[in-house]
MDTraj code that builds the backbone (N, CA, C; nanometers):
import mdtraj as md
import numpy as np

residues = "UNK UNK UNK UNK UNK UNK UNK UNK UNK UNK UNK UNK UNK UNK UNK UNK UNK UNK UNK UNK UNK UNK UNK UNK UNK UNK UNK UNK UNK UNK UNK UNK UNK UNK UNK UNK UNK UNK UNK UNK UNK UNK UNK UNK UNK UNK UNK UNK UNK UNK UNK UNK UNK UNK UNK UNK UNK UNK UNK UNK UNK UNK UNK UNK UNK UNK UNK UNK UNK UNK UNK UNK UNK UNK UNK UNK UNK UNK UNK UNK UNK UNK UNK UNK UNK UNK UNK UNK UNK UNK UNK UNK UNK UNK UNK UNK UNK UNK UNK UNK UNK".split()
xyz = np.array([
    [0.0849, -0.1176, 0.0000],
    [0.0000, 0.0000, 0.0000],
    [0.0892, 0.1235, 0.0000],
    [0.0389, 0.2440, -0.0735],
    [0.0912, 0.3650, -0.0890],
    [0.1148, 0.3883, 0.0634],
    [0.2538, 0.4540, 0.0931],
    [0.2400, 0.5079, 0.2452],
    [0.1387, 0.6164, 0.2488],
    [0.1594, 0.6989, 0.1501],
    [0.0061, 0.8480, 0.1934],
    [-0.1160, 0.7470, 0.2043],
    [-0.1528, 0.6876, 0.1568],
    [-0.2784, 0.6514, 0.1681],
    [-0.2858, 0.6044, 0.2861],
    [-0.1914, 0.4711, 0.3356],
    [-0.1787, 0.4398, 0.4580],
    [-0.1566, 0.5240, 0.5852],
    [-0.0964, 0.6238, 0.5581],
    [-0.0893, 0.7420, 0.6349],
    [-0.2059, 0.8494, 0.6688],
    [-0.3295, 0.8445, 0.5373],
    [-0.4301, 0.9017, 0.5407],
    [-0.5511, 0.8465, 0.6282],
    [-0.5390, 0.6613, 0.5656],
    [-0.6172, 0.5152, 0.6720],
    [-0.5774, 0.5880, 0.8362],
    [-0.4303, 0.5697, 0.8479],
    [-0.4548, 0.5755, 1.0458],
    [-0.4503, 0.7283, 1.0648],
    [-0.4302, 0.7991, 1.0105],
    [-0.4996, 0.9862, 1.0713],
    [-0.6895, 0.9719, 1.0553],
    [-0.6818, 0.8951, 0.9433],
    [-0.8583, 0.8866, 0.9902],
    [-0.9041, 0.8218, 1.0722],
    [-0.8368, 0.6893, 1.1178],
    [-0.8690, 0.6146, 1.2708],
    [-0.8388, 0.6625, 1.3816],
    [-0.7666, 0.7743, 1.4221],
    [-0.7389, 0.8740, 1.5051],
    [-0.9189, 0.9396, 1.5751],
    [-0.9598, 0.9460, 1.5160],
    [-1.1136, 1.0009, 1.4771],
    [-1.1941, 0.8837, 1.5418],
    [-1.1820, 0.7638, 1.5667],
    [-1.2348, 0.6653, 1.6047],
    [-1.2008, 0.6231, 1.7690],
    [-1.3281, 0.7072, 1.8463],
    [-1.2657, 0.6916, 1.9968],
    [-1.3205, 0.6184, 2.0760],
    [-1.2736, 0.5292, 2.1236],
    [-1.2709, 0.4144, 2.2174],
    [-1.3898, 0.4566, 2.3032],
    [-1.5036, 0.4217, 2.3415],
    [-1.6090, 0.4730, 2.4152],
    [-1.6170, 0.4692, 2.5882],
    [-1.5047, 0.3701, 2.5667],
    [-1.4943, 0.3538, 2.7143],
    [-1.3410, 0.4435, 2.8216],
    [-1.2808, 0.4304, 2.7218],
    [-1.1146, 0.4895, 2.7544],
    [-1.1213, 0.5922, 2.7357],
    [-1.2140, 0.6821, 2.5948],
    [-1.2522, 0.7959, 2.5882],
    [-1.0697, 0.8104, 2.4618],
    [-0.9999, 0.7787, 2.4458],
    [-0.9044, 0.7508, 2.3774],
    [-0.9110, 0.7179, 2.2002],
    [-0.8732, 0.7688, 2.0883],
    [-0.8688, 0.7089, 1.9398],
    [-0.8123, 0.5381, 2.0039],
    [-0.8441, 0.4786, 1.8582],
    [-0.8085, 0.3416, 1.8716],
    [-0.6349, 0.3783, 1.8394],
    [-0.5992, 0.5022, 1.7218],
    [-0.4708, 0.4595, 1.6909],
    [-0.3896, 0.4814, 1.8316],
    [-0.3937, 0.5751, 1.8985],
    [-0.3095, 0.6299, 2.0096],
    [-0.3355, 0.5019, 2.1174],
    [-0.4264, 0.4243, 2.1283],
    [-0.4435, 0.2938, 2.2193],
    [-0.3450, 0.1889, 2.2014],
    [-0.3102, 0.2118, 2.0346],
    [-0.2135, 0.0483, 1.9676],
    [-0.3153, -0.0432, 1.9825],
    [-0.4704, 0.0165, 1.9157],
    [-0.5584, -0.1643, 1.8907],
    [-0.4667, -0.1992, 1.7416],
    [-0.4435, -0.0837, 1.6847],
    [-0.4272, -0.1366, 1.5701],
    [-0.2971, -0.1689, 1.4863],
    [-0.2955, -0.3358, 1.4833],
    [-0.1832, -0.4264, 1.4211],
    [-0.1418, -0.3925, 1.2790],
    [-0.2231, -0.3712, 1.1760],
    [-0.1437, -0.3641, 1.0674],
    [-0.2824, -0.2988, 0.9665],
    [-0.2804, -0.2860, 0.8324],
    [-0.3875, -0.2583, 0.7293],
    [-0.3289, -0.3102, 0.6083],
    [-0.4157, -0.3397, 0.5340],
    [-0.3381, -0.3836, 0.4588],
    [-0.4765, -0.3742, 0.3108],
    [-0.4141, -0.3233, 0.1979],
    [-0.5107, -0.2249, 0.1031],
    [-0.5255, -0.3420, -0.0593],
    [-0.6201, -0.3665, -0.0501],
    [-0.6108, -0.4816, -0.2146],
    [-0.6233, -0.3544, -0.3005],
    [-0.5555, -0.3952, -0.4121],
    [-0.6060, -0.2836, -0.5475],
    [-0.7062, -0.2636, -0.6039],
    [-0.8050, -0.3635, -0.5622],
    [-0.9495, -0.2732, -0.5576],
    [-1.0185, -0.2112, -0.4490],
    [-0.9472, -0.1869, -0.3539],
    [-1.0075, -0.0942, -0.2997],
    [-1.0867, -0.1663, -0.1482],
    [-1.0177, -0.2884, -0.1589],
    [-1.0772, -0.3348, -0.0170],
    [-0.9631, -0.3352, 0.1107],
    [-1.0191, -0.2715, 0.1859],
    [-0.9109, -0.2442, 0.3107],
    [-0.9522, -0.3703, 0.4051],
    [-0.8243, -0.4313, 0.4622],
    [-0.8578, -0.4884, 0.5844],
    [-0.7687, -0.4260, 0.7342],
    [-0.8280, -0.4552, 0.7750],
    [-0.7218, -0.4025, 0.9348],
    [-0.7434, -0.5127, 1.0034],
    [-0.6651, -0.5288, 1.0793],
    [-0.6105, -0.5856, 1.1708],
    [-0.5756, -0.5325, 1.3032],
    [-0.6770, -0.5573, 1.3818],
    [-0.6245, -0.5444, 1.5064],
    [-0.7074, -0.5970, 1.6047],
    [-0.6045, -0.5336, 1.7444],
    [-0.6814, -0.6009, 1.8858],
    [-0.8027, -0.5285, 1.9770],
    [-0.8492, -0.6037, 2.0872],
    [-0.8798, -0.4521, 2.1718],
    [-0.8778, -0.4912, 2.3242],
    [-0.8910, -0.4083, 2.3926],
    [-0.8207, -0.4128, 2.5124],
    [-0.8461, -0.5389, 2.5788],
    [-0.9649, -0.5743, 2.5677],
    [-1.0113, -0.7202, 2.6478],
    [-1.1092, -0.7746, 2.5877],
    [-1.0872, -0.8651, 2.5758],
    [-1.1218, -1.0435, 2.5049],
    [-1.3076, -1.0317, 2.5271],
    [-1.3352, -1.0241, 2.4095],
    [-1.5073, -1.0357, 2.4858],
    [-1.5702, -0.8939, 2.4712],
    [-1.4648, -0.7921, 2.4777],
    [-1.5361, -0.6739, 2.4882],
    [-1.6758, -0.6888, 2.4088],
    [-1.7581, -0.5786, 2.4764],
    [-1.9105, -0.5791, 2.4478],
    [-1.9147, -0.4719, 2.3979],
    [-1.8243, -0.3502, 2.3623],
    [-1.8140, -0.2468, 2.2536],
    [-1.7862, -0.2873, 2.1025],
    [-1.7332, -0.4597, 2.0626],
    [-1.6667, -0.5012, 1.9342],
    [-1.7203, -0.4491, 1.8121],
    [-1.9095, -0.4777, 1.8213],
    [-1.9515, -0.4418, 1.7179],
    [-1.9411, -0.2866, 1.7109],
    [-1.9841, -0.1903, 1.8189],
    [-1.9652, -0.0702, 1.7893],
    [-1.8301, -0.0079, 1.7673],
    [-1.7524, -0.0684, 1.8140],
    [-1.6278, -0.0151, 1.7279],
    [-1.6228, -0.0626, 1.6178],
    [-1.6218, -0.1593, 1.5350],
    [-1.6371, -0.2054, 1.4082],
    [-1.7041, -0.0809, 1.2942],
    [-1.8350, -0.0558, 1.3706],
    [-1.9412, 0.0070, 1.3207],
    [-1.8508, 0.1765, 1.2846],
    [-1.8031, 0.1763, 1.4146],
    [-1.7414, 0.3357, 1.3943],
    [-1.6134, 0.3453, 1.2975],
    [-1.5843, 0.2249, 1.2876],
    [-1.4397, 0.2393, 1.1795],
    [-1.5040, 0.2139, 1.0497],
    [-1.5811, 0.1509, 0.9831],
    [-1.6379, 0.1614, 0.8838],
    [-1.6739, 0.2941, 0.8537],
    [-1.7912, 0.3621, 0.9529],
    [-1.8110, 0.4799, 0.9146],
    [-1.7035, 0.6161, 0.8677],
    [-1.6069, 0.6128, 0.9476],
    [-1.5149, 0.6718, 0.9682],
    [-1.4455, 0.6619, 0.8484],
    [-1.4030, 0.5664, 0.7918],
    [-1.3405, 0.5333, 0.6665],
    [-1.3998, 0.5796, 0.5184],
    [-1.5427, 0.5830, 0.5499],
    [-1.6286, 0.5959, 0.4379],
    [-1.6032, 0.7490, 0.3320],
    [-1.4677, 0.8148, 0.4182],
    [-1.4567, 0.9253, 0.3335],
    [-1.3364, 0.9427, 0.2788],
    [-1.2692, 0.8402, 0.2652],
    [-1.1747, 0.8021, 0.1933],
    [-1.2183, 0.7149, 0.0604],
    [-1.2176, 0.7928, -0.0397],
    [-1.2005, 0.7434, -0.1255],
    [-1.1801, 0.6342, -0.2202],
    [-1.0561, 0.5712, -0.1643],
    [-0.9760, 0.5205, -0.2289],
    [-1.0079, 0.3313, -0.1402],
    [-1.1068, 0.3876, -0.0369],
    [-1.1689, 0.2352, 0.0532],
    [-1.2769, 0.2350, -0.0003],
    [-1.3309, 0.0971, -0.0965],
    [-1.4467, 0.0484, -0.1465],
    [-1.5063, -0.0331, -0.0342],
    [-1.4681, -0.0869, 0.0443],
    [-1.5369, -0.1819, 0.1618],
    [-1.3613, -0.2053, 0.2976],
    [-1.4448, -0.2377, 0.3751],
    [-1.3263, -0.2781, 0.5129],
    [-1.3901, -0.3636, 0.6059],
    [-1.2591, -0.4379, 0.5746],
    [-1.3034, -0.5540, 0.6715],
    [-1.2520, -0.5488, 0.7880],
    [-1.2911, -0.5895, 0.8982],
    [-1.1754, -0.6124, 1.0588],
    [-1.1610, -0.7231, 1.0874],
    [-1.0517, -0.7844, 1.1124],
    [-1.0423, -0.8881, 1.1439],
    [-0.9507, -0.8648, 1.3316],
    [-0.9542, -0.9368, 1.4123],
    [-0.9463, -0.9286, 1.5721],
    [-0.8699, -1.0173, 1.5643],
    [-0.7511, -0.9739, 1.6365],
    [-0.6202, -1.1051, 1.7075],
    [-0.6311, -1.0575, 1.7993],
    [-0.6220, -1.1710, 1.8903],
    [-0.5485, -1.1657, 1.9820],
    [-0.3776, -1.1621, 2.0571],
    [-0.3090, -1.2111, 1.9541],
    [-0.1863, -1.2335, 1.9725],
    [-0.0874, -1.1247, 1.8717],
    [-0.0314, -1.0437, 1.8862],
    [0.0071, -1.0146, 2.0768],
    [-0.0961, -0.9425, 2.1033],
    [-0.1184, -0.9935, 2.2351],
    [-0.2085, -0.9639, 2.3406],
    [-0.1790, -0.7955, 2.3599],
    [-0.2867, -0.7121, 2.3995],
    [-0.2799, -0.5577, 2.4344],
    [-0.2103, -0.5568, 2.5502],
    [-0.1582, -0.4721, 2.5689],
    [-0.1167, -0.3810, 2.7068],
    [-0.0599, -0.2877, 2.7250],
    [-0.0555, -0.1896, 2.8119],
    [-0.0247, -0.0525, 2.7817],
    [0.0519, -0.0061, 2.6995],
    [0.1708, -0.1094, 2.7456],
    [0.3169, -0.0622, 2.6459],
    [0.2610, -0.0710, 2.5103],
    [0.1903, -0.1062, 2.4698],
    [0.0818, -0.0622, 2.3054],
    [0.0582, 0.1188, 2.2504],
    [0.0061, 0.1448, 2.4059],
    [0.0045, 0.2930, 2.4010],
    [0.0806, 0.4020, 2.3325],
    [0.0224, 0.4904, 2.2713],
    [0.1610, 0.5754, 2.2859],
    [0.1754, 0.6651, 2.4369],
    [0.2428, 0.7562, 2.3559],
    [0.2477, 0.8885, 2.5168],
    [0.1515, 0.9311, 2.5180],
    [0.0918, 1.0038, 2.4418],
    [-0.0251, 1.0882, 2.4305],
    [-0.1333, 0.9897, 2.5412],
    [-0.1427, 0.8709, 2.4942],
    [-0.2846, 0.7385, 2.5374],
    [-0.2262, 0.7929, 2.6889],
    [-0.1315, 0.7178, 2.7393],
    [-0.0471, 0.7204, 2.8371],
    [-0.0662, 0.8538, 2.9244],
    [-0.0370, 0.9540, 2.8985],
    [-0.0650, 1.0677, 2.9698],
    [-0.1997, 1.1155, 2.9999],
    [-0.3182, 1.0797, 2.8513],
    [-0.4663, 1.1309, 2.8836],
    [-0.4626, 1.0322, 3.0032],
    [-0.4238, 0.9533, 3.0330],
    [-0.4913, 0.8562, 3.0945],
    [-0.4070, 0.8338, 3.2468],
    [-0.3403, 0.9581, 3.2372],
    [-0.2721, 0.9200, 3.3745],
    [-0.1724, 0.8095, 3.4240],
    [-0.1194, 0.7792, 3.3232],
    [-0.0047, 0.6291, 3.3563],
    [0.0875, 0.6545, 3.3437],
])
top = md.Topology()
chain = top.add_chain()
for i, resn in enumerate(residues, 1):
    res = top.add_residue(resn, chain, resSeq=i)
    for name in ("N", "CA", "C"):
        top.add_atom(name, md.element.get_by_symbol(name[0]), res)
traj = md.Trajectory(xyz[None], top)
């Protein structure tokens, strides 16, 4: 994938805030990798803080939406690992400091 584009994908997931942490997903480190087919289908990859969460679908829901103004994404898929497992050190500083750690 083009880095601008990829670069354009996580400044627009920035925009996508964790409902419970009050935090973007990118500044959390849910998110493992993206990865862009040449037609236009994005997948991402990533985690979230705990196994089970009962926010999954609504975060799902909010990254779709969120994406929908990019262009260059015809559909996105999410796919959820677990491995490696989340934990702070995921964070950046920014996560880290809103959050008092």
């Amino acid at each position: 994938m083009q880095s601008e584009l990829e670069d354009k994908i996580m400044a627009t997931l920035t925009n996508v805030i964790d409902p419970e942490l009050r935090i973007d997903i990118v500044n959390l480190g849910l998110i493992n990798h993206i990865e862009m087919a040449s037609n236009g289908d994005l997948t991402i990859n990533m985690t979230l803080t705990t196994m089970g969460c009962p926010l999954t679908g609504v975060l799902e829901e909010m990254i779709i939406n969120a994406l929908k103004i990019i262009p260059e994404v015809k559909t996105t898929k999410i796919e959820l690992a677990w491995e490696p497992a989340w934990g702070i050190d995921r964070m950046s500083r920014y996560a880290k400091m809103a959050l008092g750690l």
